[in-house]
C-alpha positions, 0 to 999 in steps of 0.5 A, a space after each residue: 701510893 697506898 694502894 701500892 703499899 698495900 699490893 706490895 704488903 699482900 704480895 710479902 703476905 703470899 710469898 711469905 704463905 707460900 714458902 711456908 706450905 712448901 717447907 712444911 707441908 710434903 703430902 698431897 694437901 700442898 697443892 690445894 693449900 697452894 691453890 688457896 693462898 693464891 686464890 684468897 690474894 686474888 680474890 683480896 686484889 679484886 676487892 681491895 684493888 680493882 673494883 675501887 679502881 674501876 669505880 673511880 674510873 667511871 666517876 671521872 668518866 661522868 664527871 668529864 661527860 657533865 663538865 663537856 655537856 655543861 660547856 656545851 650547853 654555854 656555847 648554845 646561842 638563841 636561834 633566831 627564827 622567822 616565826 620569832 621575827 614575824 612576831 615583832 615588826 622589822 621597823 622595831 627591830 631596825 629602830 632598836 639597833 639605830 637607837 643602840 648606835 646613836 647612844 654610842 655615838 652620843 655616849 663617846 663624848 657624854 657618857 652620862 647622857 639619856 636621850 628619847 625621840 621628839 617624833 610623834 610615833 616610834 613609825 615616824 623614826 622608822 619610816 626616817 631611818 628606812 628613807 634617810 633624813 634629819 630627826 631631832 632627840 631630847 637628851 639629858 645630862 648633857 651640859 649647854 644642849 638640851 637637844 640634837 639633831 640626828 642625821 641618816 643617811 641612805 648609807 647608814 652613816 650617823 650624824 649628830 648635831 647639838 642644839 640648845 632651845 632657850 626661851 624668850 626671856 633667856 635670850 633676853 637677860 644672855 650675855 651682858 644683860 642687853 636687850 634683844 633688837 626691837 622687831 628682830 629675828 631671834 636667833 639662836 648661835 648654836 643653830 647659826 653655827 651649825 647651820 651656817 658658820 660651822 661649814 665656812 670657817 672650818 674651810 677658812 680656819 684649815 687654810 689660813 692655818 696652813 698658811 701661817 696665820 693663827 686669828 681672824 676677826 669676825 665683823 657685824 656686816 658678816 665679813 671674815 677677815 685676816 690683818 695682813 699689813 696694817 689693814 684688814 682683807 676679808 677672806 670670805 663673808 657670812 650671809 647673815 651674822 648674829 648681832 651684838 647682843 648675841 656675841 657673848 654666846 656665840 663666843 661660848 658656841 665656838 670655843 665649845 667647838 675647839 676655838 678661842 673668841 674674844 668679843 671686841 667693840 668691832 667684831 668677835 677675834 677667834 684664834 686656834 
């Protein structure tokens, strides 16, 4: 706006001059005078008007030139090279991208949990993601579990399985205080569970519900049975099932797993 104030009022300026030399002046000197008046607003106009034009016009110009060069410089991604990759082995690199998917995988239901391999040597972890198998992690921060159990497959499918160790003594004062049987085999409910009962009562739990029911009852001789009629009739039976004294865990084991157990005299009753 004020530069064209200022034409404006320069151009008033002319004209004003203008009419003056041709009321004025009648000899020969009017056309040089003319000519000069012309040439003294021309010569302003320049000045005053187009070289700050021009140079505004060339500042943005290199503005808009850094702006597009700086947004191109952000677009730029690492290019990854074979020399690059020759220089760290591919085991660690495939290693690195599974630990990244088993933080995710344990981090969606633990989002504080820290993990690290049990196995002797990062080659060990990548010989096993390479083949497929069954390698056990120590993690942290995660309540009841103090290790799991990673599972790949040739797929690349990840499966992980929680496990708590516990000593001796643990065992020994779980529960209601009882005393592990003499000479028996110490078994640990949470791999029992994973082992062996995860697999028969998710079956039977899905059709018993589907069918009505909504509580079986889980016998010491390790059969699975449904009150029907005033009596119970076994569903199926369990190779080998923990004994009394670990009961109480193996309640908090399946309520942990989305089921209610209520530990009885006879048996353990779990419902859903």
């Amino acid at each position: 706006m004020k530069n064209y104030k200022a034409l404006w009022s320069s151009i008033s300026i002319m004209i004003g001059a203008v009419i003056f030399i041709l009321a004025l002046i009648r000899n020969g000197w009017q056309t040089w005078l003319l000519l000069g008046v012309f040439a003294v607003w021309a010569i302003w106009v320049v000045h005053n008007m187009l070289i700050p034009y021009m140079e505004q016009a060339k500042k943005q110009k290199n503005r808009r030139k850094l702006l597009q060069e700086k947004r191109a410089a952000s677009n730029i991604r690492p290019v990854i090279t074979v020399d690059a990759i020759e220089k760290e082995p591919i085991e660690k690199l495939l290693l690195r991208h599974v630990n990244y998917r088993i933080s995710a995988y344990l981090q969606a239901v633990y989002p504080e949990v820290k993990w690290e391999w049990c196995l002797t040597d990062s080659q060990e972890a990548a010989r096993l993601i390479v083949s497929g198998g069954v390698g056990r992690i120590r993690v942290f921060g995660v309540p009841d579990f103090n290790y799991a159990d990673v599972e790949l497959d040739k797929q690349a499918n990840i499966s992980c399985s929680m496990v708590k160790v516990v000593s001796f003594s643990q065992l020994q004062n779980n529960g209601s205080g009882a005393e592990l049987p003499a000479g028996g085999p110490i078994v640990d409910p949470q791999i029992w569970y994973e082992v062996q009962g995860r697999k028969v009562l998710e079956s039977i739990v899905a059709d018993l519900h589907s069918r009505g029911h909504s509580s079986l009852t889980l016998f010491e001789n390790g059969d699975i049975c449904i009150r029907q009629e005033d009596k119970n009739e076994a569903q199926d039976s369990f190779q080998t099932f923990p004994e009394k004294v670990y009961w109480p865990r193996l309640a908090q084991v399946l309520e942990q797993n989305g089921l209610a157990a209520q530990v009885q005299e006879t048996g353990i009753v779990v419902s859903w």
